[in-house]
N, C-alpha and C positions, 0 to 999 in steps of 0.2 A: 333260449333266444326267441324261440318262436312264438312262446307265452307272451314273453315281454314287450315285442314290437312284429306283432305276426304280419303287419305290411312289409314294414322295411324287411323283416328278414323274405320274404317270400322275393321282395323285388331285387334284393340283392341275390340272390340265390340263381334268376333266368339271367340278369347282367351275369354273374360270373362262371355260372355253370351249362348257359343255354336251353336250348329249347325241352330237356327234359330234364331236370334235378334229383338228384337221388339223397333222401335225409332220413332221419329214424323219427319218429315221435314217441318217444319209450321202445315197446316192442313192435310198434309199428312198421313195417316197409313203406313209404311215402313217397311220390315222385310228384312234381311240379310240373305241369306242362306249360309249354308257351306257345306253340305255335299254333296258327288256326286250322292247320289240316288235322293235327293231332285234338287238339279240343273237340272239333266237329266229328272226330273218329269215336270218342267217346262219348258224346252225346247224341250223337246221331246214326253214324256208319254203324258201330259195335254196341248200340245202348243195351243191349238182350243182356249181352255178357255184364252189365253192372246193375248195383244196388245202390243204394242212399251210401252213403257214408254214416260212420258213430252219431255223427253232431245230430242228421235231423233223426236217426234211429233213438237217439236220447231225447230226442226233444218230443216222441210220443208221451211220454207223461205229461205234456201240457197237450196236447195239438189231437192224442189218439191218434184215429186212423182216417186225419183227414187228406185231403189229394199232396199236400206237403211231404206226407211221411211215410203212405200205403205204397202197396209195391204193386207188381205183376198185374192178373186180370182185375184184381178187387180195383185198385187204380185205374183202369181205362175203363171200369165201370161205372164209378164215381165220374169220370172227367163227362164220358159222355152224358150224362144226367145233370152236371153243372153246366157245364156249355152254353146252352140255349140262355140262360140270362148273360151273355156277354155277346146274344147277336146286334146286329146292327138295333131293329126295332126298338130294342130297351136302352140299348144307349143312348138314341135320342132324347128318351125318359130322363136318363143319369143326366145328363146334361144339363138341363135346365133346373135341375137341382145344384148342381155344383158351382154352376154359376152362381146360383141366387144366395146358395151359402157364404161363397166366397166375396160376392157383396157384403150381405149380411156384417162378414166379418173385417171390412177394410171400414165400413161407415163406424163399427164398433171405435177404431183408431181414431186421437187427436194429434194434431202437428204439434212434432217438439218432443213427444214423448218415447220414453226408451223403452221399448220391449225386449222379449226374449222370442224370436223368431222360430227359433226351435218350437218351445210351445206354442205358439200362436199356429203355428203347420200343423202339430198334432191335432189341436181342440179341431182346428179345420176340416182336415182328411179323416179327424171321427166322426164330426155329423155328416161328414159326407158318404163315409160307409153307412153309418145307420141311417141315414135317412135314404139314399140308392138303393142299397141292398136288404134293409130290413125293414124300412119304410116307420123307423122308429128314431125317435127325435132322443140322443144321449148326451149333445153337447153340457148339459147340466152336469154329468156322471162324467164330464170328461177328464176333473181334475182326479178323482181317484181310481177312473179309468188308468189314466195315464202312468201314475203309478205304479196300479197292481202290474201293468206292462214293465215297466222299468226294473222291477223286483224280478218278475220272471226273466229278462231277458239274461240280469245280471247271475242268475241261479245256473244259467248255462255253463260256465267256469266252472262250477262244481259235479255239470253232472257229464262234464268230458272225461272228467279224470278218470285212470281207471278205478275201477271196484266203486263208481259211484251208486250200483244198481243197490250198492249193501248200505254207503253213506245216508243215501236217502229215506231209510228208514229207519235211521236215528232221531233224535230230540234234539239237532243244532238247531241252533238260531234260526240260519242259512233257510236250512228245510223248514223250518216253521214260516219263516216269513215268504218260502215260494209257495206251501202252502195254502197261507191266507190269504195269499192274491191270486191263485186259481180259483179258490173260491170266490174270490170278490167278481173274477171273469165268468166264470158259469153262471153264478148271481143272472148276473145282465143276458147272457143268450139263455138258458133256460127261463126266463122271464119271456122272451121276447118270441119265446116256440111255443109258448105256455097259452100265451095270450091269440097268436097266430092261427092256434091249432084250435081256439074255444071259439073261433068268431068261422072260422072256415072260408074267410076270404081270397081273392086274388088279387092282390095288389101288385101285379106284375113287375114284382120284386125278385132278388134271389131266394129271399126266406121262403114264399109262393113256393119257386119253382123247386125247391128242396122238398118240399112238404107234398108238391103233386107228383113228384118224381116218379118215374114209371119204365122197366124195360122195355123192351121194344115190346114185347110180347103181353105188354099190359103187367105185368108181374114186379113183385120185387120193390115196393115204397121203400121207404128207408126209415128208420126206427129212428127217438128221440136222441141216440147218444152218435148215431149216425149223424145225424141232419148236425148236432149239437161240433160234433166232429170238425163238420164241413165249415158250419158258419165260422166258430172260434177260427179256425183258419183263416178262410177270407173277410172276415172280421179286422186280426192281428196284422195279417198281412197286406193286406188292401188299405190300412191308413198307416203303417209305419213306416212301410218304403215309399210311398209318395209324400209323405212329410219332409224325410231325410231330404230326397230329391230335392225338393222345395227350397228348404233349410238353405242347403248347398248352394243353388241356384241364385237366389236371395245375395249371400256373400260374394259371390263371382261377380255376381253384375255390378255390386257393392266398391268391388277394386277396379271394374273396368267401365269407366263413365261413356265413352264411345259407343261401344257393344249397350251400353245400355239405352242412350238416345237412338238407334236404331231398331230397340224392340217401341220406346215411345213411339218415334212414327210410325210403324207399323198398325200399333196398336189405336193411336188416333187417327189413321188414313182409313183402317179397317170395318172400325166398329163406330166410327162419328160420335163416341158418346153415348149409344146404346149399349146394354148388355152383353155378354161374347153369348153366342150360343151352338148347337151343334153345325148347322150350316156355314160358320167361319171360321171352321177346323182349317179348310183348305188352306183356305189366305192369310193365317196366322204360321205362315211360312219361318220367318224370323226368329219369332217366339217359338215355334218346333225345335229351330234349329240351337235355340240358346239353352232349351231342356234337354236336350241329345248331347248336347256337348258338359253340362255341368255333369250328369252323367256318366259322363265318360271318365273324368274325372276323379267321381266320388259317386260308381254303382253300389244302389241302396244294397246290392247281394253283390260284398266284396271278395267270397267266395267260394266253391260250387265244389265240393268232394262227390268220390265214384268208388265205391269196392269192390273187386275182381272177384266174380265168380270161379271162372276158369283161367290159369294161366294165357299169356298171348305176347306177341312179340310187339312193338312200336318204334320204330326208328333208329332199328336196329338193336335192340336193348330187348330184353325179354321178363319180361314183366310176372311176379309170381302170383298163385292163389289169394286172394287176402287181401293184397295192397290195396294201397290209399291212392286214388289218382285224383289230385288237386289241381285244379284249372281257379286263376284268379282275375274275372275282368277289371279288376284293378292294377294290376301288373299288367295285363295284355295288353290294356285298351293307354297306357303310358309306353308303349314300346315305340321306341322313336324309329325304326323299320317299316311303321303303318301310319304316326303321327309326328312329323318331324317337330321339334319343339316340343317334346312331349309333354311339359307341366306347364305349357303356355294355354292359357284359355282364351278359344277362339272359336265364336259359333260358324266361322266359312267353311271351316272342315263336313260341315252338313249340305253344303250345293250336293243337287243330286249328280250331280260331274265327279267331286270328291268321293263322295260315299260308293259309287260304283267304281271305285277304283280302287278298291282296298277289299282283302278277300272278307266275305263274311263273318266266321270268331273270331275278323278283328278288334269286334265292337258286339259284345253280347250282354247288356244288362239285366234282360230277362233271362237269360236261361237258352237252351236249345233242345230241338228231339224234340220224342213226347211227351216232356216236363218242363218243356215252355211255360214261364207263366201265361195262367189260363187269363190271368186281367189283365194282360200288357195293351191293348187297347184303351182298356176303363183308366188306366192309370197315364197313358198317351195324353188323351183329352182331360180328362182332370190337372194334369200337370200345364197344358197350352192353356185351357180353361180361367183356372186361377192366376198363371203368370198375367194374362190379359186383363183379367177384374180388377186386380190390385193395382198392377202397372196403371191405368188407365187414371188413379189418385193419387198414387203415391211413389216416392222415389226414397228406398231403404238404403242406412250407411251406416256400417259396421261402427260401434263404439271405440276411439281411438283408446289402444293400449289393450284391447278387448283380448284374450288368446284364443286362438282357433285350432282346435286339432281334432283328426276323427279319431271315434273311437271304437274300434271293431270288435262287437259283438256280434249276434247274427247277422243283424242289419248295420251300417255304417252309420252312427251318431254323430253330434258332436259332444266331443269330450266336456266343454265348459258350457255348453247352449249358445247361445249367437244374440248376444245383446246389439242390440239396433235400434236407432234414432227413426222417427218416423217423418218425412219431408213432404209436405205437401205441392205436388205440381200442378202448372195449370192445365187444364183439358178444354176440351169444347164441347161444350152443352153436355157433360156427363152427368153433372147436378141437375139439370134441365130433364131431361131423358127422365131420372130416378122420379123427378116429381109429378113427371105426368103418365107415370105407372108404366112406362115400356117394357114389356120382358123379355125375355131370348129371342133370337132372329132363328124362328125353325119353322119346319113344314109339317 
């Protein structure tokens, strides 16, 4: 059952069994958790006493040992050495790239025409990572980027199951074709460390600050398979769940025309027609609130396993060595306990009056502890960012008869991609603006 619809069953499971579920996954012990003091006990309160779970412990064959999959000191060694490109300073950088991409890509659009949204987020949020983060221009490589991503994600199914450590080094198909597109993704970052490390610049990028890496003590750079580690990660990471978002987001406003003439004005009160840029994070209030809540909905990490180190007790229940502790901001962030009408989409649930009234894992799309995502900022602004640039021309509507369902792999997909019509709205002097070269409103 859990193979087959591991949403439905997980949400049916806290509806009928409550706030902590007890299930097998083969030889598994597994418990579901629902509520937020119990999430936040495991992710935060008691994080010492846990590990990754199987899924990203298996997913070191593609990822290695980057901040995704590392445990312990090696982990908070890596974070602190990544950190620094996700302060303020470089995000104003990101910014005005994101923007300019995501122009880029709305002028690429003619009115009338049907896209597939899905892809159009991807090719997006890749040059938006390589060009941020690696200062490297991929959107060409995006079509079989995209792929060899597709391939890998789908390889995951195979390497949950048990005794997949023995599977994968057979001659199936399966493994030849995850194979071939790990290598098609090393391809491109070792290319792009290759090139990085032969010119010895700062381009005050992530790639940069991976490659100047240094402990405190001066000591400790980090070697090609290390840096290779990290990037592939935030690479993978960094444009597949803000695409989904996106995707998601895109649809939502698609069914609700209201919610969506409220991000318009916002967005032509805000920016008059100029480019969004870092300095109208603030005032793209609306637009925050319309990504916080698609979100919520449909988090791109629909969700987040723990395995017990040590035995421990939780809510009266006593939890053994081994277990699987499964927390799903998909299931939580739908419990009608925190969001009345739970499968209603509504960005008012985001006033800051709302949101401070509801405990904190009631709503965790990144993650929590200290395996927060480390870009949940970068992916904030990118996500307000781009809603603002395209909104500002366009107004997307689901292809009637279209079907829509997610479909959970690591990341939340959609199962058929997201065909959409592409409508042109009117703006005020946005065409104006573009011709007389305006660029981001920063300091």
């Amino acid at each position: 059952m859990f193979r087959r619809d591991p949403l439905g069953f997980l949400r049916r499971m806290a509806q009928d069994y409550g706030d902590i579920a007890y299930f097998r996954l083969g030889p598994q012990h597994a418990y579901l958790l629902n509520h937020p003091d119990f999430i936040r006990d495991v992710l935060v309160t008691r994080q010492s006493n846990f590990t990754k779970s199987r899924a990203l412990q298996r997913a070191r064959v593609l990822l290695g040992e980057g901040l995704l999959t590392s445990e312990g000191e090696f982990h908070l060694r890596q974070r602190r050495l990544v950190q620094p490109a996700f302060h303020r300073p470089r995000l104003i950088g990101y910014a005005r790239a994101m923007s300019e991409i995501a122009i880029r890509t709305r002028e690429r659009w003619r009115g009338g025409e049907t896209l597939d949204v899905a892809h159009e987020m991807m090719r997006l949020t890749l040059a938006v990572v390589g060009k941020t983060l690696f200062s490297a221009d991929v959107e060409a490589e995006a079509g079989e980027i995209g792929e060899a991503l597709t391939s890998v994600l789908h390889m995951f199914n195979l390497l949950m199951m048990p005794f997949s450590e023995y599977l994968e080094k057979l001659p199936l198909p399966s493994v030849r074709r995850f194979e071939k597109a790990r290598g098609r993704l090393d391809r491109t970052i070792y290319g792009i460390i290759e090139e990085r490390r032969a010119s010895g610049e700062d381009r005050g990028d992530l790639l940069s600050m991976l490659l100047m890496a240094r402990d405190e003590d001066g000591s400790g750079g980090m070697t090609d398979r290390q840096v290779r580690d990290e990037a592939l990660t935030l690479f993978l990471a960094g444009h597949e769940t803000t695409a989904n978002a996106l995707t998601w987001t895109w649809y939502l406003l698609s069914g609700h025309p209201e919610c969506e003439r409220k991000l318009h004005e916002e967005v032509d009160r805000v920016l008059s027609g100029r480019a969004p840029g870092f300095d109208d994070l603030p005032e793209l209030r609306y637009t925050e609130m319309v990504f916080a809540e698609a979100m919520r909905l449909y988090p791109p990490a629909w969700a987040i396993g723990r395995k017990a180190i040590e035995p421990f007790e939780m809510g009266g229940y006593k939890i053994p060595k081994g277990a699987i502790l499964i927390s799903s901001p998909y299931v939580t962030q739908r419990d009608a306990r925190f969001f009345p009408e739970p499968d209603r989409f509504d960005p008012e649930r985001w006033t800051p009056e709302a949101r401070d009234s509801r405990p904190k894992f009631s709503y965790y799309p990144f993650g929590g502890g200290a395996r927060l995502c480390i870009g949940e900022r970068f992916a904030w602004m990118e996500g307000v960012l781009v809603l603002a640039a395209i909104a500002q021309k366009w107004r997307l509507r689901l292809v009637p008869g279209h079907p829509v369902a997610p479909l959970p792999l690591i990341t939340l997909r959609t199962k058929y991609g997201m065909q959409m019509t592409v409508e042109e709205r009117s703006q005020r002097g946005c065409e104006a603006a573009l011709d007389r070269g305006e660029g981001t409103k920063s300091k």
